[in-house]
C-alpha positions in Angstrom: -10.0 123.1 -28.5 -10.7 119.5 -29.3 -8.7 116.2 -29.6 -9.5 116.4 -33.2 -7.7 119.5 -33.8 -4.4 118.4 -31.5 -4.6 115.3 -33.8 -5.1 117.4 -37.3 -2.0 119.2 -35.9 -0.1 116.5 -34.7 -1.0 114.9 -38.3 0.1 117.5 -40.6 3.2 118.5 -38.4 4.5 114.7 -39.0 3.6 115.1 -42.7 5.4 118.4 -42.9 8.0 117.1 -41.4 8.5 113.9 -43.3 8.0 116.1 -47.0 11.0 118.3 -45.3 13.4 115.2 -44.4 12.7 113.8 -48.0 13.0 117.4 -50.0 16.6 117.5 -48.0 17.6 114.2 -48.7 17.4 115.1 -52.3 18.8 118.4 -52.7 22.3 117.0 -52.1 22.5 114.5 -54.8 21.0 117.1 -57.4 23.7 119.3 -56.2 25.9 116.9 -56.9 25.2 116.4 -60.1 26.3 120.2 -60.8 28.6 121.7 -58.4 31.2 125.0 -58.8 35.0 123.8 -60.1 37.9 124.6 -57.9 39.8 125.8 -61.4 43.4 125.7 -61.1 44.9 129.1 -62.6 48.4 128.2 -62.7 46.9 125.3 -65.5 45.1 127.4 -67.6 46.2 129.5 -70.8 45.1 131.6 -73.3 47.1 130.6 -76.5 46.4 132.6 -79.5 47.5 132.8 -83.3 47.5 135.3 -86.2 48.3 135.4 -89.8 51.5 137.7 -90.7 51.3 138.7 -94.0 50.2 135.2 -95.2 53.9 134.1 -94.4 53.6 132.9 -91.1 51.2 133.2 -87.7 52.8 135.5 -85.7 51.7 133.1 -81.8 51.3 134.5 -78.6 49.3 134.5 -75.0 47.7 136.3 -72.3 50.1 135.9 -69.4 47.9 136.9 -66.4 44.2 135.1 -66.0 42.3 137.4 -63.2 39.7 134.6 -62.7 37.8 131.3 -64.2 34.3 130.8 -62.4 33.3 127.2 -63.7 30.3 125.1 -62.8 30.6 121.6 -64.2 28.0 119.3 -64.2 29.6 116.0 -65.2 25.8 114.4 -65.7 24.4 116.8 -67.9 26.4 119.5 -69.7 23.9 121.8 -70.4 23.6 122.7 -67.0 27.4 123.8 -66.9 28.4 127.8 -67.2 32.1 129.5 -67.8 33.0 132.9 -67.2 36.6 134.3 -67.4 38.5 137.9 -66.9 41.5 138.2 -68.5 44.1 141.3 -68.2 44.5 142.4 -71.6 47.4 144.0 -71.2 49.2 140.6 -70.3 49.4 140.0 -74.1 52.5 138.6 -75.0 54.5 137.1 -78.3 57.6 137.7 -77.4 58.5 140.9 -79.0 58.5 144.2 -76.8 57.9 147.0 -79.6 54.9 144.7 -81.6 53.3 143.9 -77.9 52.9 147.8 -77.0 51.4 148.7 -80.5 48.9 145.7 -79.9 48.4 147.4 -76.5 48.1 150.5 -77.8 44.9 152.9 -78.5 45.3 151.4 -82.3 44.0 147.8 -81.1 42.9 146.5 -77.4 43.7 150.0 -75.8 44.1 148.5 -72.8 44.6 151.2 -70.6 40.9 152.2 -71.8 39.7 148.3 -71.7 41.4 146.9 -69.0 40.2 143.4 -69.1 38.8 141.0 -71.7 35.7 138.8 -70.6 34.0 136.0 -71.7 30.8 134.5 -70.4 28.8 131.4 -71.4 25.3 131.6 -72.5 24.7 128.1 -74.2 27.1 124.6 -73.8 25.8 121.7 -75.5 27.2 117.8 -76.1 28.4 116.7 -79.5 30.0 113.5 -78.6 31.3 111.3 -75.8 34.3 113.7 -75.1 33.3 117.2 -76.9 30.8 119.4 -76.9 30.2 123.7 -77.9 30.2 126.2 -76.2 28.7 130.2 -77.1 28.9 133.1 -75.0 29.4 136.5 -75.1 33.3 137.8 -75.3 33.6 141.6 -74.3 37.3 143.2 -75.8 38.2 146.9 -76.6 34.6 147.7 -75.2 32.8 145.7 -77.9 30.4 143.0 -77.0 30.2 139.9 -79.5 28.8 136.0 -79.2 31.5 133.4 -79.8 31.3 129.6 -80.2 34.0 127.3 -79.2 34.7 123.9 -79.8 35.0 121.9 -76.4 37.1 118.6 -75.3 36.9 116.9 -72.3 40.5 115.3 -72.7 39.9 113.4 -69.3 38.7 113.2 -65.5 40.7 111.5 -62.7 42.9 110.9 -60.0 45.9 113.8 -59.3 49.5 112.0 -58.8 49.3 112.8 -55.0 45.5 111.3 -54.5 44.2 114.1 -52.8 41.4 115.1 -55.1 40.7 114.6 -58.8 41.1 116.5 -62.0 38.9 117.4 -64.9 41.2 118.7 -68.4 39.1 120.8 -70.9 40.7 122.4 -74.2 38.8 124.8 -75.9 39.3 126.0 -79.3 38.0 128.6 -81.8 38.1 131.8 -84.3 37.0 135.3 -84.2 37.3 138.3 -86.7 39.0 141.6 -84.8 37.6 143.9 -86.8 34.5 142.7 -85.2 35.8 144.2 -82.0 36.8 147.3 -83.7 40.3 146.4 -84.7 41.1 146.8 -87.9 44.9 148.1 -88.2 46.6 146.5 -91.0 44.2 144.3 -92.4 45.0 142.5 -94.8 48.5 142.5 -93.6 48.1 141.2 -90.5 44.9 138.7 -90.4 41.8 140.0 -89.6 40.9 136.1 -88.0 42.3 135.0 -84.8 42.6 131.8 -83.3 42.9 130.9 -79.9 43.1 127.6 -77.9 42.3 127.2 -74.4 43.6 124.8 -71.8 42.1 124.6 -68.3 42.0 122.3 -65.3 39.9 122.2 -62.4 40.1 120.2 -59.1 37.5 118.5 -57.5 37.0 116.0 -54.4 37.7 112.2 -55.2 34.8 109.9 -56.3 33.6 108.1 -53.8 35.4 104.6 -53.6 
């Protein structure tokens, strides 16, 4: 071998290494940018709402959230994704006897359709603090695309100053007897609404 090729080598072995040091060096801060939320289950609901009889909404929630995967990317939105499980039988509004029949084979079965599931396919920025959100929500073994409306209500410091906090609500409608529910309708609304509120934690900004 000649000193040409240990010099070629030693060449392209710097180079390789340099190209390395510098890919490294900037896979952290594009990480940064969009990075997996720490969301906080015991601040997150599932509020929702329905017409009874054109009197009143009859109001209730899902009581048991199985999990929230959430990657936020504060810098650009679009790159962000949400996917929840909820126990459908968790349903609650407060009255035993109206509760079972919603659990019943008549509307979520849930015992057939254990959980509901929602996961994001498209989130896109409105505004300074709001944005929508479409995905596909699974319930009583029907598949259908939703959109949501989204607000950032705020990002900051927690009270203790351990780590920082990002506070979404989510809003927005859907038709049951797109899911294959239709007991009752008119009587009680075919159109839902339903309100989300979530948190997730993250590490401090960097001071």
């Amino acid at each position: 071998m000649t000193f040409g090729y240990f010099r070629y080598l030693r060449f392209n072995s710097a180079t390789l290494f340099a190209a390395s040091l510098g890919l490294a060096m900037l896979l952290p801060a594009a990480q940064a940018q969009s990075q997996k939320a720490d969301v906080d289950l015991e601040h997150v609901s599932v509020l929702w709402s329905v017409m009874h009889g054109g009197f009143s909404s009859v109001t209730g929630q899902f009581r048991q959230i199985n999990k929230v995967d959430m990657v936020f990317d504060r810098k650009d939105v679009a790159n962000s994704k949400v996917s929840v499980e909820i126990e459908a039988a968790s349903l609650d509004s407060n009255h035993a006897y109206r509760d079972n029949w919603a659990r019943s084979e008549t509307e979520l079965d849930v015992w057939k359709f254990r959980t509901i599931t929602f996961e994001s396919t498209k989130i896109e920025k409105t505004g300074d603090n709001t944005g929508k959100m479409t995905g596909n929500l699974t319930m009583h073994g029907v598949t259908q695309p939703i959109t949501m409306d989204v607000t950032y209500n705020k990002g900051g410091m927690h009270l203790s100053k351990k780590y920082s906090i990002d506070g979404f609500t989510a809003k927005g409608k859907l038709k049951r007897s797109d899911f294959g529910m239709k007991a009752f309708i008119p009587w009680i609304g075919e159109e839902v609404e339903f309100v989300i509120q979530l948190e997730a934690k993250r590490p401090n900004d960097p001071t």
